[in-house]
N, C-alpha and C positions, 0 to 999 in steps of 0.2 A: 764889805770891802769898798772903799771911797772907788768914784769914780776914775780919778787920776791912776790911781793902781792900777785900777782894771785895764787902762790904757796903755800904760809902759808896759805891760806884759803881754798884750796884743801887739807893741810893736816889736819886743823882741822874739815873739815868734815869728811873726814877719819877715824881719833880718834873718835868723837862721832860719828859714825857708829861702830865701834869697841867696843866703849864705851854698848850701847844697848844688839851686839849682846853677849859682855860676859853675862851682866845682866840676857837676855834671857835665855842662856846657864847656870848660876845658877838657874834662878827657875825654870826651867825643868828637873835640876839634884836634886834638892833639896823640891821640894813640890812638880811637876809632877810625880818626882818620887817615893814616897811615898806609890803610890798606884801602884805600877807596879806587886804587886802579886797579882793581881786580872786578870782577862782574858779582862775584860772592865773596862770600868771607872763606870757605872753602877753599876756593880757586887760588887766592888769596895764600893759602899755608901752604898750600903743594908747591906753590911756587918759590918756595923753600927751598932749606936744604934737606927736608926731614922726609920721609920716606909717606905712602900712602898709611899705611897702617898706624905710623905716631901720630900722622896729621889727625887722624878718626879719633885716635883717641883724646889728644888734646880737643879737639869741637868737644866730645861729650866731657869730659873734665870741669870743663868752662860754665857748662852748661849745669852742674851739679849732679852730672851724673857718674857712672861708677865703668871701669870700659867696657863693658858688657849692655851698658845703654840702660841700665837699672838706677832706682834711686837710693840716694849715697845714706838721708837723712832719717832718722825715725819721725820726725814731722814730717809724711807724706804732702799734706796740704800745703806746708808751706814750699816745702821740696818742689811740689807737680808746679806752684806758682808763679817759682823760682825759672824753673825748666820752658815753663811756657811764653812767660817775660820775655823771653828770646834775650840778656841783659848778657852780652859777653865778658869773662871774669867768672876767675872764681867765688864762690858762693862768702866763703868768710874773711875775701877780702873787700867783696861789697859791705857784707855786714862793718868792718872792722873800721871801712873809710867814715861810715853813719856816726857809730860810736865815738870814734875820736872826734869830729867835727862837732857832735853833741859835747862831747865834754868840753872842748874848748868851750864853744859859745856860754855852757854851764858858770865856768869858772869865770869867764868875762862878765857876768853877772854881777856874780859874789864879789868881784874883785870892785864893780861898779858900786855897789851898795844897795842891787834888788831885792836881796833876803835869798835865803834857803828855798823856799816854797817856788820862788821863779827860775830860779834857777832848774829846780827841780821838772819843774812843768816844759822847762826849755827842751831839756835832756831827752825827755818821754818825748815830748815832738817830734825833733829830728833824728833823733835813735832808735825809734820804732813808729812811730805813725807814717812818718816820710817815708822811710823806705818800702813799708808795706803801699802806701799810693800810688808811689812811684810802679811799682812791677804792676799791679792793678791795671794801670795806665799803659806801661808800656805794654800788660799780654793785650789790651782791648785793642791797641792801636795794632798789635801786630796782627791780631787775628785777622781784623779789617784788610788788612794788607795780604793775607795768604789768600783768602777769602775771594779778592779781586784776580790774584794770578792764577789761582789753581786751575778754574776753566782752561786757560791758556795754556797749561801746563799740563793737563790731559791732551788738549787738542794736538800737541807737538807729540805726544805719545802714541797717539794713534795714528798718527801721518807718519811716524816712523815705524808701527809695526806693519802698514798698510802696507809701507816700501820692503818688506821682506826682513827688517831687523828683531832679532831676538828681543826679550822682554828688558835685560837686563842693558843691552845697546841704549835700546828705546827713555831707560831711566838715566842712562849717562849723560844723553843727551839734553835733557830738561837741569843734568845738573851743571853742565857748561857753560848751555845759552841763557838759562833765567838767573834773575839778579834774586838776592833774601828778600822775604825767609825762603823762598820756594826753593832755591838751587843749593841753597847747604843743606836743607834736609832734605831733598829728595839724592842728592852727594853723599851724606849718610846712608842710606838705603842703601844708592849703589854701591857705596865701600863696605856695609855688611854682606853683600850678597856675594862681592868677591872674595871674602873671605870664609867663607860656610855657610852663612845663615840663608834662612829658604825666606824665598819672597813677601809670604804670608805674616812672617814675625819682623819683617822688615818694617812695613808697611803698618802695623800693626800697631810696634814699637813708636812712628814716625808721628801716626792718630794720639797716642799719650802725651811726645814732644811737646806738639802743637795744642793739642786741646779743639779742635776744631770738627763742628760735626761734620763737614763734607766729607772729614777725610777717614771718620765711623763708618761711613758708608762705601767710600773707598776702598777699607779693609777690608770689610764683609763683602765685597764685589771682589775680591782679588782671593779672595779665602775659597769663596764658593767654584769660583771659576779653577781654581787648581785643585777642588777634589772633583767636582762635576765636568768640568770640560768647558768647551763653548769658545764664541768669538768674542775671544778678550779686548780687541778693537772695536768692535760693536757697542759693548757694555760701557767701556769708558767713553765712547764716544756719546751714548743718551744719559749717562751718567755727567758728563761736562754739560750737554746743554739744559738738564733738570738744574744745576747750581747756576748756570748762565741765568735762569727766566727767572731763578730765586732770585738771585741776586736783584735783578732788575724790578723784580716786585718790590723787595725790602727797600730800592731807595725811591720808587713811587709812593711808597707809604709814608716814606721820611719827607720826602718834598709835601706829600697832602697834610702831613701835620705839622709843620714846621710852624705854621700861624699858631697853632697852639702849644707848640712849644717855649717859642719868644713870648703869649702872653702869661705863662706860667712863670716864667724868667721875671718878666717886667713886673708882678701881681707879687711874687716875692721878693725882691729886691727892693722896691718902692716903698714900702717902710723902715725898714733897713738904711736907706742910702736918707730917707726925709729926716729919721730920726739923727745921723749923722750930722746932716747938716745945721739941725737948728741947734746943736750941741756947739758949733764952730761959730754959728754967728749967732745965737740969742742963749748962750750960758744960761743965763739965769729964764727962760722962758719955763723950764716945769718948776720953778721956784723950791721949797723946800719938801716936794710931795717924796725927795729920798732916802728920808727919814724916815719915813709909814712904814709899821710894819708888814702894810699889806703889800706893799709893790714889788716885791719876791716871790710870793704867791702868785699874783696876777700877772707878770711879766713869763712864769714860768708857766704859767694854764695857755696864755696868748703864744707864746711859742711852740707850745705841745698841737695848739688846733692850726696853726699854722702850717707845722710840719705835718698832720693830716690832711689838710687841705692839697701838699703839694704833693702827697703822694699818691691823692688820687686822681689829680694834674697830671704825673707820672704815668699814672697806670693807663689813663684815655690817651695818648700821645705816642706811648711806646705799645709795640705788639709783637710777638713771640709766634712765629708759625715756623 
């Protein structure tokens, strides 16, 4: 494949990526943001006209789930993905926006004179790689984000069962005062527990939502304590500050490898960005060596040891406790 090819198909993937994330970037300025005087997205639908019980059920709806808080899809994985994304909307009209924007860009191709083959490669891009990144991107970011409040969000729990308030008080209230993800799933919880469900599958249920291990250990603290007994204020209370000191570990670790982070960054990208460069200002600098039928071979051996090299840059810089 000539060079120049190779390059108008890098850019038009480029553009529909561009393409998406403007998209993106309108309906989060323009219908996610709609509700942004509210504290949650929760708070946000009650303040409706629809009653507590439709409001619960549209959050899980939204969310891909079934109203019972179950998953809707026989792809569980991509279902549990989907639900953890925290991504408001339903599930196939996410998919449905991907699609069509894929086929456009597809057809603007053909219609351009790229061939079938880019066009094809377009489609796949933003029809299913982008959107699988995307949700990827938004569970990681959100988790980070639960991650951060839930201490906080234990702690108001405990300061209100301290004060004499029931369990299920004590959960209303964290779904009031804290902003997402924290206040519309623990808002959930509360709204299943007023309608039947026991505390235990609440909570339980909530660990699946999220995906987040705090709140594995959460359940099994909430599980235990309602067949065993005990000071449910207590528990959660060394239970918040064991995720507080994690917490603070994990970005201690982040800050001490950060230098090896950025030199992992700079060690791969640096051939990458030189070879770029001398392609823009010295064309003819690797003269006709891409013709050899070796330079396929060896471009794809140098890349394979490459992508070793950065994964085990990866694996010293990141750490799992």
């Amino acid at each position: 494949m000539p060079l120049e090819q190779l390059l108008i198909y890098v850019i038009y993937a480029l553009a529909a990526a561009t393409a998406i994330l403007l998209i993106e970037a309108l309906y989060l300025q323009f219908v996610a943001g709609r509700r942004q005087r509210a504290i949650n997205r929760r708070l946000a639908r009650l303040s409706g006209d629809v009653s507590q019980q439709e409001s619960l059920r549209n959050l899980l709806r939204e969310r891909g789930l079934s109203d019972s808080g179950d998953y809707v899809s026989g792809l569980v994985w991509l279902n549990r993905l989907y639900v953890q994304s925290g991504v408001a909307g339903r599930p196939l009209v996410f998919a449905a926006w991907f699609f069509g924007v894929g086929a456009v860009i597809a057809l603007t191709i053909l219609l351009l004179g790229g061939g079938l083959l880019a066009a094809l490669l377009a489609w796949l891009l933003v029809a299913l790689a982008l959107p699988f990144w995307l949700l990827r991107r938004s569970r990681s970011r959100r988790l980070k984000q639960f991650e951060r409040q839930l201490p906080d969000a234990l702690e108001m729990i405990v300061r209100s069962l301290r004060a004499g308030h029931p369990t299920s008080v004590a959960i209303g209230l964290v779904a009031r005062e804290m902003p997402d993800p924290v206040g519309t799933e623990f808002g959930i919880v509360a709204d299943e527990v007023s309608f039947g469900a026991d505390l235990e599958t609440g909570f339980r249920k909530m660990a699946e939502r999220v995906g987040l291990e705090g709140l594995q250990l959460l359940s099994v603290a909430i599980s235990i304590q309602s067949k065993t007994g005990g000071n449910l204020s207590e528990i959660l209370h060394n239970l918040s500050k064991v995720m507080r000191e994690r917490l603070m570990l994990r970005l201690k670790i982040r800050a001490l490898s950060s230098e090896g982070r950025v030199s992992a960054i700079m060690l791969t990208a640096f051939p990458v960005v030189m070879f770029g460069v001398l392609l823009l200002i010295a064309p003819s600098y690797y003269g006709d060596v891409w013709g050899d039928p070796l330079i396929l071979p060896v471009f794809a051996g140098f890349g394979l040891w490459a992508l070793f090299g950065d994964m085990i840059m990866y694996r010293m810089v990141n750490f799992d406790f």
